[in-house]
C-alpha positions, 0 to 999 in steps of 0.5 A: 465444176465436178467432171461433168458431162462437158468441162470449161476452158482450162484457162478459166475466166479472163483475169482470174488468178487462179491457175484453172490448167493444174486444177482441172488437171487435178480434177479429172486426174482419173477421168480418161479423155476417151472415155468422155468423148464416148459418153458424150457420142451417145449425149450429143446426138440426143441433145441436137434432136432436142434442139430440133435438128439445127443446121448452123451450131455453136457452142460458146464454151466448147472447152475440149468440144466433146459436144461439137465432135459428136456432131460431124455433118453439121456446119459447128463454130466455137469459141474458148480461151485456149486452142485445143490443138489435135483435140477438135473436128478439124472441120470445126471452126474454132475462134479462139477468144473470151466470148464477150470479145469474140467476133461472131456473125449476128442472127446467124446459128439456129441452135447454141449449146451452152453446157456447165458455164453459167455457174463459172461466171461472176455476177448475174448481171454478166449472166444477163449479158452473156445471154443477151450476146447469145440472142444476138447472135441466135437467128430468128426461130433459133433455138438455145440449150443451157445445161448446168449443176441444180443447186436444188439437187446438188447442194451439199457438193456444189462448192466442192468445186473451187471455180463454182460462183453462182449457184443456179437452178432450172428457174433461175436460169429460165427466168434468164433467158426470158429476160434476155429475149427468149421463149421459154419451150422446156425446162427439165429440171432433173436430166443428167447426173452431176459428175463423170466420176460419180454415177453416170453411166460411162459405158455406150451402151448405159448412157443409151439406156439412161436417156430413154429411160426418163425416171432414171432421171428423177433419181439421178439427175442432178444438172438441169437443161432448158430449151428455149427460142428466140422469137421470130419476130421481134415484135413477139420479145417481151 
């Protein structure tokens, strides 16, 4: 994945021989931790308004948890491969798992964010199955946000990235998540751009002025986001 706004466990998918602590260390050689946790105070609030607000938050691949530490006052769970000691909320509750392992309590958080994970996985059918673990443990009404590189947008840089797998779009990621059991609400198919080191406004006060100025995104949004619902009832799954 290229440095973008939130960054994958260093350790990578379960099994994959590839050494994911070096090559994310090479990756973001010349990206400064503080200066993506600053970006991500102005992106995270906007995106929780997005998701209407939601009291009972998890992020299933929270990486360094630049999301969830943007977000104090707010009951927040996650979940990674590797223990990001001293890099956390301390209030944060954080599992320690792989998320197709991980023990977290069923049709209980109102809003999950889900940011630049689907592309690391294998299959779509283990996208199919991630998605349905997510409705299962988003409680009725609950909202969901899945952010990620458009391949539509960003093709010629995609497979730059040595851990990207699946090349996904807004569509196909929507067509997902109806298939897992969601309603689909919005689908943006240009919001943020691709990468940190590229042209994404790093200083606070740039990233404000970005997100409220919708056709900055036409021109340089390259990851897609889509909101999306589970059903109240189950009667209202297709």
């Amino acid at each position: 994945m290229p440095s973008s706004p939130t960054d994958p466990s260093p350790a990578g998918p379960t099994g994959s021989p590839i050494n994911f602590q070096r090559l994310y260390r090479y990756r973001f050689r010349n990206v400064e931790g503080a200066t993506k946790q600053q970006t991500w105070n102005e992106i995270a609030p906007y995106l929780y308004r997005r998701m209407g607000s939601p009291t009972r938050l998890l992020d299933p691949a929270a990486g360094m948890g630049e999301f969830v530490n943007a977000l104090p006052g707010v009951e927040r769970w996650t979940v990674d491969l590797v223990e990001h000691a001293g890099e956390r909320d301390p209030a944060v509750k954080a599992i320690v798992a792989d998320i197709f392992e991980a023990d977290i309590p069923a049709d209980y958080f109102d809003g999950v964010f889900v940011s630049n994970f689907l592309e690391h996985l294998s299959t779509q059918e283990q996208i199919a199955r991630f998605l349905g673990k997510m409705r299962t443990v988003t409680a009725p009404g609950g909202v969901i946000a899945v952010m990620g590189p458009n391949f539509r947008y960003c093709a010629k840089s995609y497979f730059d990235y040595a851990d990207h797998i699946l090349a996904l779009t807004d569509r196909s990621v929507a067509e997902h998540l109806y298939s897992a059991g969601f309603e689909i609400e919005r689908a943006t198919p240009r919001f943020l751009p691709f990468s940190f080191t590229g042209r994404l406004p790093n200083a606070p006060w740039m990233t404000r002025a970005y997100l409220r100025t919708p056709l900055a995104w036409r021109v340089l949004g390259k990851q897609f986001l889509v909101l999306a619902r589970r059903p109240v009832t189950d009667e209202e799954s297709p």
